[in-house]
C-alpha positions in Angstrom: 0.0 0.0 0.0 1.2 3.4 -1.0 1.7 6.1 1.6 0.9 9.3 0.3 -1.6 11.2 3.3 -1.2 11.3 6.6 -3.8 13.0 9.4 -1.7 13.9 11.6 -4.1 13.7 15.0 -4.1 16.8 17.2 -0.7 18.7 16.3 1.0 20.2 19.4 4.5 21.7 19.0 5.8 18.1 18.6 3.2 16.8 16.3 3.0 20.2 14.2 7.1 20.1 13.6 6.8 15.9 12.3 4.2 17.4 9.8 6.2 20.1 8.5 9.4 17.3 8.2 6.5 14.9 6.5 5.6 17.8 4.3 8.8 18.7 3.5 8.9 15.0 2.3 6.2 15.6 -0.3 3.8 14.2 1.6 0.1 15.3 2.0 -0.2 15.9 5.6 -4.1 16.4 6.8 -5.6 17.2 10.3 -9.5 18.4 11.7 -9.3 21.5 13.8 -13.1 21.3 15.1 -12.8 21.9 18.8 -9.3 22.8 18.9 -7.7 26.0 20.3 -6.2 29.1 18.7 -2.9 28.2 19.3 -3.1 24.8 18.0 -4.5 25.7 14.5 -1.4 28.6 14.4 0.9 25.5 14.9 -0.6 23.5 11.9 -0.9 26.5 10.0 2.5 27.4 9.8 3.5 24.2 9.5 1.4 23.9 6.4 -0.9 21.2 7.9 -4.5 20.5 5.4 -7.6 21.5 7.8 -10.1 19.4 7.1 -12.2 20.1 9.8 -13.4 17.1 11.1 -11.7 13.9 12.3 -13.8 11.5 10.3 -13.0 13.5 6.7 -9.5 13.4 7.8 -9.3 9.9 8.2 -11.5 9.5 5.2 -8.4 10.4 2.7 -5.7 9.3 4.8 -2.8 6.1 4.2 -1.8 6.6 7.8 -3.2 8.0 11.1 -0.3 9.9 13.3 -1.0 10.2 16.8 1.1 12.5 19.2 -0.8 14.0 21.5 -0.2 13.4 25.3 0.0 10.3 27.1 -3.3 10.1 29.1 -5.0 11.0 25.9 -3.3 8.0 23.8 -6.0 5.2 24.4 -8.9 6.9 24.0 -7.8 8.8 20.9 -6.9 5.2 19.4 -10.4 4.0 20.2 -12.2 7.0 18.8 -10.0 6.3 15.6 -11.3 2.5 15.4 -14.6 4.1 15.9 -14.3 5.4 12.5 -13.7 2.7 11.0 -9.9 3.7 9.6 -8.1 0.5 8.0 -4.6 2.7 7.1 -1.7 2.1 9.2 -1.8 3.7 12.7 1.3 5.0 14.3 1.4 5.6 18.0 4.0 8.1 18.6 2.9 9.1 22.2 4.9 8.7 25.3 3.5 5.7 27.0 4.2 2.2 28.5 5.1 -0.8 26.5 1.6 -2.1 28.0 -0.5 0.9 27.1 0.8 0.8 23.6 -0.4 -3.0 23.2 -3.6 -2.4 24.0 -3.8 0.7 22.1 -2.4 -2.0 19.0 -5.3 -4.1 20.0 -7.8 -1.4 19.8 -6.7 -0.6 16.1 -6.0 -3.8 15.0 -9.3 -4.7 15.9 -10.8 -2.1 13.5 -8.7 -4.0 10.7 -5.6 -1.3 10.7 -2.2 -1.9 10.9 -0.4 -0.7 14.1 3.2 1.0 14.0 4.7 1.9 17.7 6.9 5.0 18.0 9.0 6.6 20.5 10.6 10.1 20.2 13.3 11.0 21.6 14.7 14.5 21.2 12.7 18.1 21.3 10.5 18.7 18.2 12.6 18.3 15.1 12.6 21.8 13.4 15.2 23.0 11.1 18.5 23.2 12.9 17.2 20.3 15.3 17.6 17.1 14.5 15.6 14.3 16.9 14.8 10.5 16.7 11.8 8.5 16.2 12.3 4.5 17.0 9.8 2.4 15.2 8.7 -0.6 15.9 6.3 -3.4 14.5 5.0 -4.9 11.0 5.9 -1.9 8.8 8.3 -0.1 10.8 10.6 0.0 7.9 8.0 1.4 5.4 7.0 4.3 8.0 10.8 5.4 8.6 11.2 5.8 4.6 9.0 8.1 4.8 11.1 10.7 7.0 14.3 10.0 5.2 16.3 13.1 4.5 14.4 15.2 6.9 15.0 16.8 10.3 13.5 13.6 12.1 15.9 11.0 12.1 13.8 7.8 12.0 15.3 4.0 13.1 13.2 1.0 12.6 13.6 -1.7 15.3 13.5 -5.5 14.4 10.8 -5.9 17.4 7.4 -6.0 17.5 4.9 -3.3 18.5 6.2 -1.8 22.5 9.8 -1.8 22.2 10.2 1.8 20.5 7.8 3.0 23.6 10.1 0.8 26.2 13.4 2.3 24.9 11.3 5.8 25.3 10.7 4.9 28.6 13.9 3.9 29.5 14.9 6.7 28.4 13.0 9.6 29.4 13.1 7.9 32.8 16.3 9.1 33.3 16.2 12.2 32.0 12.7 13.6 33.0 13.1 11.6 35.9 16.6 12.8 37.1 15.4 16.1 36.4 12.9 16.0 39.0 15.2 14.6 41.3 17.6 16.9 40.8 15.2 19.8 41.5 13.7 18.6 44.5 17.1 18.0 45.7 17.8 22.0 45.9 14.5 22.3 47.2 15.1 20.5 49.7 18.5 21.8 50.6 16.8 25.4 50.2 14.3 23.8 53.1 17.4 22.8 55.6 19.6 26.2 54.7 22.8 23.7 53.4 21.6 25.4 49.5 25.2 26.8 49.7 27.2 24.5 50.8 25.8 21.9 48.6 26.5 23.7 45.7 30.1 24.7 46.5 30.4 20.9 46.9 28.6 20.1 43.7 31.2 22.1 42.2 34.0 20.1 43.6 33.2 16.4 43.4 30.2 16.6 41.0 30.8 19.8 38.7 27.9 19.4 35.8 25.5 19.1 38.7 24.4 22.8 39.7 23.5 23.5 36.2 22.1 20.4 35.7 19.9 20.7 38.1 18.2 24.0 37.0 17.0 22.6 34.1 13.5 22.4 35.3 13.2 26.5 35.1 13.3 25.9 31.3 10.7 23.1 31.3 8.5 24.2 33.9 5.9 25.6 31.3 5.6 22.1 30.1 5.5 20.0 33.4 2.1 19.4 32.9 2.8 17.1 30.1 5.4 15.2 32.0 3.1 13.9 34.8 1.0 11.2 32.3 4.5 10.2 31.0 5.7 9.7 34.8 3.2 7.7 35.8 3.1 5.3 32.7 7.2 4.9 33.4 6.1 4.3 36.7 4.0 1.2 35.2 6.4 -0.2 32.8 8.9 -0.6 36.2 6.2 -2.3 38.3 5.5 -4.6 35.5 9.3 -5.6 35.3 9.0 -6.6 39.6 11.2 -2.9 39.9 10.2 -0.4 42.4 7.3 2.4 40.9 7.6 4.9 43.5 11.2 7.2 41.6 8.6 8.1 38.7 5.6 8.6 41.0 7.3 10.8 42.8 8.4 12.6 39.3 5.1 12.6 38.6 4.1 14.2 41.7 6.9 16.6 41.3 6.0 17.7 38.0 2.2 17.9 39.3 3.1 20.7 41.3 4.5 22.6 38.6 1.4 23.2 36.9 1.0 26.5 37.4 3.4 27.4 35.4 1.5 25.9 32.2 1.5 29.2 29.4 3.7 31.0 31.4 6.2 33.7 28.6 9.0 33.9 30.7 10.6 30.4 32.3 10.1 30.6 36.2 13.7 31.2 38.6 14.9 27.9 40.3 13.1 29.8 43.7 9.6 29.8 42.0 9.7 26.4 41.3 10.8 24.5 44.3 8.6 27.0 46.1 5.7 25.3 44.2 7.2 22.1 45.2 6.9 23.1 48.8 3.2 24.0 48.2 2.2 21.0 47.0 0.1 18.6 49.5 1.4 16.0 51.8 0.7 12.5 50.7 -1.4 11.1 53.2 0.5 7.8 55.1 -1.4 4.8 55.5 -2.9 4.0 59.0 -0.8 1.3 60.3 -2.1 -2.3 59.6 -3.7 -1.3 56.1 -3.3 -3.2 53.4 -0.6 -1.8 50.7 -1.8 -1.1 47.3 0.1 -1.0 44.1 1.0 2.7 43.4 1.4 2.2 39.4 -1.4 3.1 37.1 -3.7 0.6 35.8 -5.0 0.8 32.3 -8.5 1.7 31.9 -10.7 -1.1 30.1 -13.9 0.8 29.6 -14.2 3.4 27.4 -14.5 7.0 29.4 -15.7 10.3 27.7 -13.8 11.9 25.0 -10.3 13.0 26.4 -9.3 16.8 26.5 -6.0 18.4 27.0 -4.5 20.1 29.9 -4.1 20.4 33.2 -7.4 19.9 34.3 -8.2 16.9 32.0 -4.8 15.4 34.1 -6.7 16.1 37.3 -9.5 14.3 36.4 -7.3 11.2 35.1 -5.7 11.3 38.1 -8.6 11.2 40.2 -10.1 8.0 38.2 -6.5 6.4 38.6 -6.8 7.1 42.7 -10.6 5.7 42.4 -9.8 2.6 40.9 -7.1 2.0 43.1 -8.7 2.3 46.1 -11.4 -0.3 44.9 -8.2 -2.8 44.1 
């Protein structure tokens, strides 16, 4: 089957710069801007994206369905997909567990169209940037043609759908994750008044460390995002027997940040672990109770249509807390 359209499924600043590289390619790139925001249809615009309007007339002319959007959204996108009835070849891009990305396979192959995993790695691939997409599954190798050439440097793996989202995993759970750590680490030392001293140390046993650990400042505005990719890490390491609770705690971490979401001007290092200290207690359990697992289960039945943001993350947090406390 020839690959010529692709509807590219709710463009952010990630998915809008793949559709300029797959434009770029010669590719017709589509996407449905009913019920999306201002800032959204700027992105696809000037990265010369075909509104179509809806999802279903989008789907209608394309080879291939592209999905980056973030990663609580991921399932239920996939379902609404299947629920038009698209037979092309659906690509998963979205930063999720190895296990989430199955079942979003399963939903999609159940519709009769053929599932493609991919994991970015890298910020969004815009000229003068050059990031990775792995690929895996049936026609990896047929998708990454398809970027050859262009800013997105795409590398097919010879394994089957959920190993390009495990090596993302792997991955971002060191560098999102040690980025949290690293953060709450001075904000911590901030709390005991050894900010100082631990620095001057840093500097002499462990140099790179006080800049690396202001890096949050400049991904502050996008915390939000982080906090469904945290928590699906935190599930592909409980489903290996490793501890969940580093990436919870990320999660958490990067939950507190959300106030800084559209923010102009990147937040100083004080702001931040300020909000850290803000954020509420976790409640201990009373002594005796049962433990629960802390990772995040996948949801079998079909909730209401996702939306972005931080308060759509709320509410999928609250479902996750629900559910566990019926486990």
């Amino acid at each position: 089957m020839a690959m010529k359209t692709v509807a590219l499924l709710h463009p952010g600043e990630m998915g809008a710069a793949i559709g300029a590289c797959l434009c770029g390619r010669g590719l017709r790139v589509v996407w449905a801007s009913a019920g999306r925001s201002t800032a959204t249809r700027s992105r696809a615009n000037a990265a010369g994206l075909e509104d179509l309007g809806a999802l279903e007339r989008a789907l209608d002319v394309a080879d291939i369905a592209l999905s980056v959007c973030p990663p609580h959204g991921a399932l239920e996108l996939a379902r609404e997909v299947a629920g038009h009835g698209f037979r092309g070849v659906y690509i998963d891009a979205n930063a999720v567990s190895p296990a989430t990305v199955r079942n979003v396979g399963r939903v999609v192959e159940a519709a009769e169209a053929t599932f493609v995993d991919g994991g970015i790695i890298g910020p969004p691939p815009v000229p003068g940037v050059s990031s990775r997409i792995y690929l895996s599954g049936g026609r990896a190798r047929d998708v990454a043609a398809l970027f050859a050439g262009s800013n997105l440097e795409a590398i097919p793996l010879a394994s089957a759908a959920g190993a390009a989202s495990a090596l993302k995993a792997c991955y971002a759970a060191w560098t999102k994750g040690a980025t949290a750590l690293l953060a709450a680490i001075r904000a911590l030392a901030t709390h005991e008044g050894v900010e100082a001293a631990l620095l001057e140390e840093w500097k002499r046993s462990q140099p790179e460390l006080p800049k690396r650990s202001e890096v949050v400042t400049a991904q502050a505005r996008k915390a939000w995002r982080w906090v469904g990719e945290m928590e699906e890490i935190a599930a592909s390491f409980e489903a290996a027997g490793l501890p969940a609770g580093f990436h919870l705690a990320a999660a958490d971490l990067y939950r507190r940040l959300e106030g800084f979401k559209d923010r102009t001007a990147a937040p100083a290092l004080a702001e931040v672990t300020a909000a850290f200290a803000r954020g509420a207690p976790r409640r201990k359990a009373a002594s005796g109770a049962p433990r629960r697992s802390s990772a995040p289960r996948a949801q079998e039945d079909a909730p209401e249509r996702f939306k972005f943001g931080t308060a759509a993350i709320k509410r999928d947090a609250a479902k996750r807390l629900r559910s566990l406390k019926r486990s």
